[in-house]
C-alpha positions in Angstrom: 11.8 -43.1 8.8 10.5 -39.8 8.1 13.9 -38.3 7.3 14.5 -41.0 4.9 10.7 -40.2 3.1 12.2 -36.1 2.9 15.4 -37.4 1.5 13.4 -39.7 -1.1 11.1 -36.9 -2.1 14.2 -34.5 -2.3 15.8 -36.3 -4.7 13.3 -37.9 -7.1 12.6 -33.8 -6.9 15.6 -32.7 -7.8 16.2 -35.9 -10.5 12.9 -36.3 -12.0 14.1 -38.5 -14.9 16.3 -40.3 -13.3 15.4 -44.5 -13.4 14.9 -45.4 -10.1 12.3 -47.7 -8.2 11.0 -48.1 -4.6 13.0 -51.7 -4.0 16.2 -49.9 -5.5 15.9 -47.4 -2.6 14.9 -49.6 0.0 18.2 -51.7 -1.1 20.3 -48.8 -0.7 18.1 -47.6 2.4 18.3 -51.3 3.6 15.1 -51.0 4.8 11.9 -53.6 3.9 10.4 -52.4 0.7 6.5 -53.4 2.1 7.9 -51.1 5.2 9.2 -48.3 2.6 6.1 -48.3 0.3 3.9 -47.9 3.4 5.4 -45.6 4.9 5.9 -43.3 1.6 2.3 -43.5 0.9 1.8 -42.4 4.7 3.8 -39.4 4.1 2.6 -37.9 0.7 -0.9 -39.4 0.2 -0.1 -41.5 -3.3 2.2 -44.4 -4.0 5.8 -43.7 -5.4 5.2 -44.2 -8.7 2.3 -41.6 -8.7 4.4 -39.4 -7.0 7.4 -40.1 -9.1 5.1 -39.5 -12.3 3.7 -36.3 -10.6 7.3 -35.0 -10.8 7.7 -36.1 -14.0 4.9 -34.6 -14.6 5.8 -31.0 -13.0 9.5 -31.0 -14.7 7.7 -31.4 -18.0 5.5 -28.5 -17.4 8.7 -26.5 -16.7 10.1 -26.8 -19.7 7.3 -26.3 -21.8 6.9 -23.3 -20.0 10.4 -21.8 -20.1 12.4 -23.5 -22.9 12.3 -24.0 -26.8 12.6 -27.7 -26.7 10.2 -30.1 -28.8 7.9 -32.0 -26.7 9.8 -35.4 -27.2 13.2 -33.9 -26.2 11.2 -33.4 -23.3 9.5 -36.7 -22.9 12.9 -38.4 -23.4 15.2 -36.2 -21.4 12.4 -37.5 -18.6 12.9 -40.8 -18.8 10.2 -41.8 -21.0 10.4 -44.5 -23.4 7.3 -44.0 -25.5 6.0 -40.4 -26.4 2.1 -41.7 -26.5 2.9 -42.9 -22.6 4.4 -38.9 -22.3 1.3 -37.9 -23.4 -1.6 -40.0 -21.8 0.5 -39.2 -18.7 0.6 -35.7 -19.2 -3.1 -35.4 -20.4 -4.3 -37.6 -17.1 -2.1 -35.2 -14.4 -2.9 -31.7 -16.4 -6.0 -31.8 -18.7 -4.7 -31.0 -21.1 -1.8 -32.2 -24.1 1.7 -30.8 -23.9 1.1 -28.6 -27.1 -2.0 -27.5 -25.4 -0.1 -26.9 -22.5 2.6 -24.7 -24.1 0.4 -23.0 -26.0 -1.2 -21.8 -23.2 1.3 -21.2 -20.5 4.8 -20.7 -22.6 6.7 -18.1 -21.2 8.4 -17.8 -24.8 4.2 -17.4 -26.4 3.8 -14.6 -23.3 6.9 -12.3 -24.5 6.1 -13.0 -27.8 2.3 -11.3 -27.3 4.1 -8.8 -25.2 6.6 -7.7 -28.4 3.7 -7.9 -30.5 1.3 -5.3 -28.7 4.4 -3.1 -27.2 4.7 -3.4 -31.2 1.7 -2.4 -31.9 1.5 0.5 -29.5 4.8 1.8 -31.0 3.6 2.3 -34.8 0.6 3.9 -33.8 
């Protein structure tokens, strides 16, 4: 059973948006979903959906970090439906609101500061 938990955690991982549930996989595992759900939470600590969210979660920080999309390309291209769910989701993992978030820990704010005081430096 273990193997199938690391293939699970592999791919909701790798596929953060992607819709799936717990029974889906234990269908396609055909293995008892009470079985599955116990014996995921006995593996990571937390159910699959707070896992699942957690990855959600992660890939959204990603992107806020490292690319110029608007936070509700990023909400949607995750799966989410509602951009106040993004957000209460995001705010309850992180501490914090996406924008917040990015505006803190964008890679694109970073090299920005950096051009502006290797700027500054230069016309001195």
């Amino acid at each position: 059973m273990d193997k199938k938990i690391e293939v699970i955690l592999l791919f909701i991982q790798k596929n953060p948006g992607e819709k799936i549930t717990l029974k889906k996989i234990s269908d396609i595992c055909d293995t008892n979903y009470c079985y599955l759900s116990s014996a995921f939470k006995k593996k990571t600590g937390i159910s699959f959906s707070k896992y699942k969210k957690s990855q959600k979660i992660e890939a959204a920080k990603i992107q806020l970090r490292e690319s110029p999309k608007e936070i509700k390309e990023v909400a949607y291209g995750l799966g989410y439906k509602s951009l106040a769910h993004f957000y209460c989701d995001f705010k309850s993992i992180v501490g914090a609101s996406p924008k917040a978030y990015r505006r803190e820990n964008s890679l694109i704010s970073q090299n920005l500061l950096v051009k502006i005081q290797n700027f500054d430096k230069e016309s001195k």
